[in-house]
C-alpha positions in Angstrom: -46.9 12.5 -3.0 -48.5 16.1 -3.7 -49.2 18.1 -1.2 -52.5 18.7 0.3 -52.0 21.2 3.4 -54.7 22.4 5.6 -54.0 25.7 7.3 -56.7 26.1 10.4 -56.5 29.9 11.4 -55.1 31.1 8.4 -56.2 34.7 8.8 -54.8 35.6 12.1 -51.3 37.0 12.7 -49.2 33.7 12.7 -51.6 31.8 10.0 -51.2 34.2 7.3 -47.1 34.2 7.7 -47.7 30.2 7.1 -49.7 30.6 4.2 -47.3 33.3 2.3 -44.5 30.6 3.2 -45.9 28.1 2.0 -47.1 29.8 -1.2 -43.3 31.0 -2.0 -42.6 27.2 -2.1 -45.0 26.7 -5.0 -47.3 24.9 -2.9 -51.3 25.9 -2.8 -52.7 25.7 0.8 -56.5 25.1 1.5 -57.0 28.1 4.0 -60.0 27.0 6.7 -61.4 30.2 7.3 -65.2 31.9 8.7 -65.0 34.6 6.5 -64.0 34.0 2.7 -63.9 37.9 1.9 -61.3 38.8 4.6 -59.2 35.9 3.3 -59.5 36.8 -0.7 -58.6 40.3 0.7 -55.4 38.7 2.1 -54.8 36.4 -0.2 -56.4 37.4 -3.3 -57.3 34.1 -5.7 -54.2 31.9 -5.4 -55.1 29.6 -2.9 -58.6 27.3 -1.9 -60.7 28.3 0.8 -62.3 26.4 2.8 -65.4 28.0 4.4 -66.1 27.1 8.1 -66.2 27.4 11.7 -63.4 25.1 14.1 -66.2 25.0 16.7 -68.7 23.4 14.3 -67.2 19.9 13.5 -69.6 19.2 10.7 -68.1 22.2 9.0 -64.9 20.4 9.3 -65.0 17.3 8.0 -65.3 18.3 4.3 -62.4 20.7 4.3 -60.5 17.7 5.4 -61.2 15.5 2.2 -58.0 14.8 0.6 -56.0 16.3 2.9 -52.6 15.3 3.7 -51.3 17.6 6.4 -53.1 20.1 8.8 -51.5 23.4 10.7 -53.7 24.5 13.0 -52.5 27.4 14.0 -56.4 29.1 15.9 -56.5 30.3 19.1 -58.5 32.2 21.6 -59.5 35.5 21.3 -61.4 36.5 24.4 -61.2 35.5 27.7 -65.2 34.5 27.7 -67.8 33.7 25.1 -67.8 32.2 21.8 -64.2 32.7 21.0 -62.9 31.8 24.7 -60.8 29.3 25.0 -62.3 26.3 26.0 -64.5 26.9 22.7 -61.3 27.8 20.5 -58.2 26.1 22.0 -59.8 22.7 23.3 -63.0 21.8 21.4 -62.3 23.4 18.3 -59.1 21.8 18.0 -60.5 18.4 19.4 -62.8 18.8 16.5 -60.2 19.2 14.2 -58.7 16.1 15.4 -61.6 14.4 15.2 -62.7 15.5 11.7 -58.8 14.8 10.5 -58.4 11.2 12.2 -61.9 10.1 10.1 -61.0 11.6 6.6 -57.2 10.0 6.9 -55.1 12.9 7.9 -51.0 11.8 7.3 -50.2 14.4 9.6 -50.8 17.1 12.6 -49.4 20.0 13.4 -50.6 21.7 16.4 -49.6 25.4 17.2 -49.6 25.2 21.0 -47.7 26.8 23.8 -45.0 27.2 26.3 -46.3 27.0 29.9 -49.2 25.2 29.7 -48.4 22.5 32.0 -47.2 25.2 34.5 -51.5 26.5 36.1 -50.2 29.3 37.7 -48.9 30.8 35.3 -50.2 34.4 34.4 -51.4 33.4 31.2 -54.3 31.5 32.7 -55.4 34.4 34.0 -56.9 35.3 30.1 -59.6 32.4 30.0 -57.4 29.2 31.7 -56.3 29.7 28.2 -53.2 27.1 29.3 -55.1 25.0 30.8 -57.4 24.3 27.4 -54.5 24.5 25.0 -52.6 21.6 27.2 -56.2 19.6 26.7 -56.2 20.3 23.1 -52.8 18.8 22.9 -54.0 16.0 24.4 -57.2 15.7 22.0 -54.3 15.3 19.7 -52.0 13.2 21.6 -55.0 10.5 22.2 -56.3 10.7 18.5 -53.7 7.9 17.1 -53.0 10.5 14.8 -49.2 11.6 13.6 -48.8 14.6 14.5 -46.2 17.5 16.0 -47.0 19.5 19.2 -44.7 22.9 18.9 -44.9 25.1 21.6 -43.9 28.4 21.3 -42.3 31.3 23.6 -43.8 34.6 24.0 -45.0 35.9 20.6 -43.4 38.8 19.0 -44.7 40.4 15.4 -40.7 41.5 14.0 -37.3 40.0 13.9 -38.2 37.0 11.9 -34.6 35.0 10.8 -33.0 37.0 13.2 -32.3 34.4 15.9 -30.7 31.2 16.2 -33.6 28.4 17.9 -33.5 26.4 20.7 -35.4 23.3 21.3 -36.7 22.1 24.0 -38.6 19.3 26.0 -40.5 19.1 29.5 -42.1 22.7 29.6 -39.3 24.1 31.5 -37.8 26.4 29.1 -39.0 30.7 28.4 -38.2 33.0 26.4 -39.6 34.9 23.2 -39.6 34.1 19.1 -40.8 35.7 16.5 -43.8 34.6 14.4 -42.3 34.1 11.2 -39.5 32.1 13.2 -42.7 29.9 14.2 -44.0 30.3 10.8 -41.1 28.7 9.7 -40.3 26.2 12.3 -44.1 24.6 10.9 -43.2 24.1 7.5 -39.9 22.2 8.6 -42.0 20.0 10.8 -43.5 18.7 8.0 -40.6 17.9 6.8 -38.7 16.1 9.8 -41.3 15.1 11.6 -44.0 13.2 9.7 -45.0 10.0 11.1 -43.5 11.1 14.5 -45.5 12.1 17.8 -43.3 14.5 18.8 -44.0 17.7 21.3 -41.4 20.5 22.1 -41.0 24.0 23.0 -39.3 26.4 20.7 -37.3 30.0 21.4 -34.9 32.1 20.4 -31.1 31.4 21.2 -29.0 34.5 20.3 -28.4 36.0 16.8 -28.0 34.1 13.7 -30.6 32.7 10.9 -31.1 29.2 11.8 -29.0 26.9 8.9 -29.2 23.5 10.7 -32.9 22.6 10.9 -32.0 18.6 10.7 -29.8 19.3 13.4 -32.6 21.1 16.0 -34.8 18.3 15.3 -32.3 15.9 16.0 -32.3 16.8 19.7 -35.9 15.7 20.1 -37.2 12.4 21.5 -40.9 11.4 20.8 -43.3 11.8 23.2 -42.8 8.0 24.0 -39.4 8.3 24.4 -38.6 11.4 25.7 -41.9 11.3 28.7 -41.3 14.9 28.7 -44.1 16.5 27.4 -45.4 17.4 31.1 -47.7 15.1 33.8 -51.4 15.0 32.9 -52.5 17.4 35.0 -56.2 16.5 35.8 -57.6 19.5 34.7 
């Protein structure tokens, strides 16, 4: 089946790493971007671009036709207004979902992040932004779509393929990994994971360029299974 892949967020840091990716494996991505000029800039002519706005689910749903896999890889850019997070992290992704489930979607992969079942952690202090990316997950989680839930460590811009992964499950895991290890560790999800609900946490483990990928994704139970994605925590 060819390859239809959605990237959601394609111009900020960790989106355009996905893009380049999957563009050196001879695949053309639909970027879903606000403003087509900043992403010709970036991108120049080689891939389709999607115009729209994640917060406006009517823009969605035709940048979904035909599509066979999303990365939504948006979040939050301010603490308030229209890029806060509950605008960004929870409805514009529970639009995505939404706008996915109804134009047949195969598969969803949501860019989450470590700690968001944990409310005190520092991080809520920008926005609750936590506490809306752990709703968005559950937009996702309650959608009946298929989708992957990866949740990141601390974000750093260099040392991509520098670092043996971990996986992990339960949100009781920290640590740091690069973007283009997360980059990366998308594009295999489509690979292992399609057609499995699965959510983990991902970080680096010590030095070494990951060469088992079936391996690290063998450690992982779906969210079924495994009932160690975090408690629902009311918020």
């Amino acid at each position: 089946m060819k390859e239809n892949i959605l990237v959601a967020g394609a111009t900020g840091r960790t989106g355009q790493i996905i893009v380049h990716k999957l563009l050196e494996r001879g695949l053309q991505p639909r970027a879903f971007v606000r403003t087509p000029k900043q992403a010709i800039n970036l991108f120049g002519q080689s891939i389709l671009y999607q115009q729209g706005d994640v917060r406006e689910i009517e823009t969605l749903r035709p940048a979904m036709r035909g599509v066979t896999a999303v990365i939504s890889a948006v979040s939050a850019d301010a603490p308030v207004g229209k890029n806060c997070p509950r605008r960004v992290d929870y409805e514009g992704v529970a639009n995505q979902v939404h706008a996915a489930k109804i134009s047949g979607v195969g598969h969803f992969i949501l860019i989450s992040s470590i700690a968001v079942t944990q409310p005190e952690h520092p991080l809520n202090q920008f926005g609750n932004i936590l506490k809306w990316k752990w709703q968005g997950e559950q937009a996702l989680r309650k959608s009946g779509l298929s989708y992957t839930i990866i949740r990141p460590g601390c974000l750093k811009e260099l040392g991509g393929q520098r670092h043996q992964l971990s996986f992990h499950q339960g949100d009781q895991f920290l640590g740091t990994i690069s973007r283009e290890d997360l980059a990366e560790t998308c594009l295999q999800a489509l690979q292992y994971t399609r057609g499995w609900n699965v959510t983990f946490e991902v970080i680096e483990n010590g030095c070494g360029r990951p060469s088992d990928w079936q391996g690290l994704f063998s450690t992982l139970s779906p969210d079924e299974i495994s009932g160690r994605i975090g408690h629902d925590l009311g918020f």
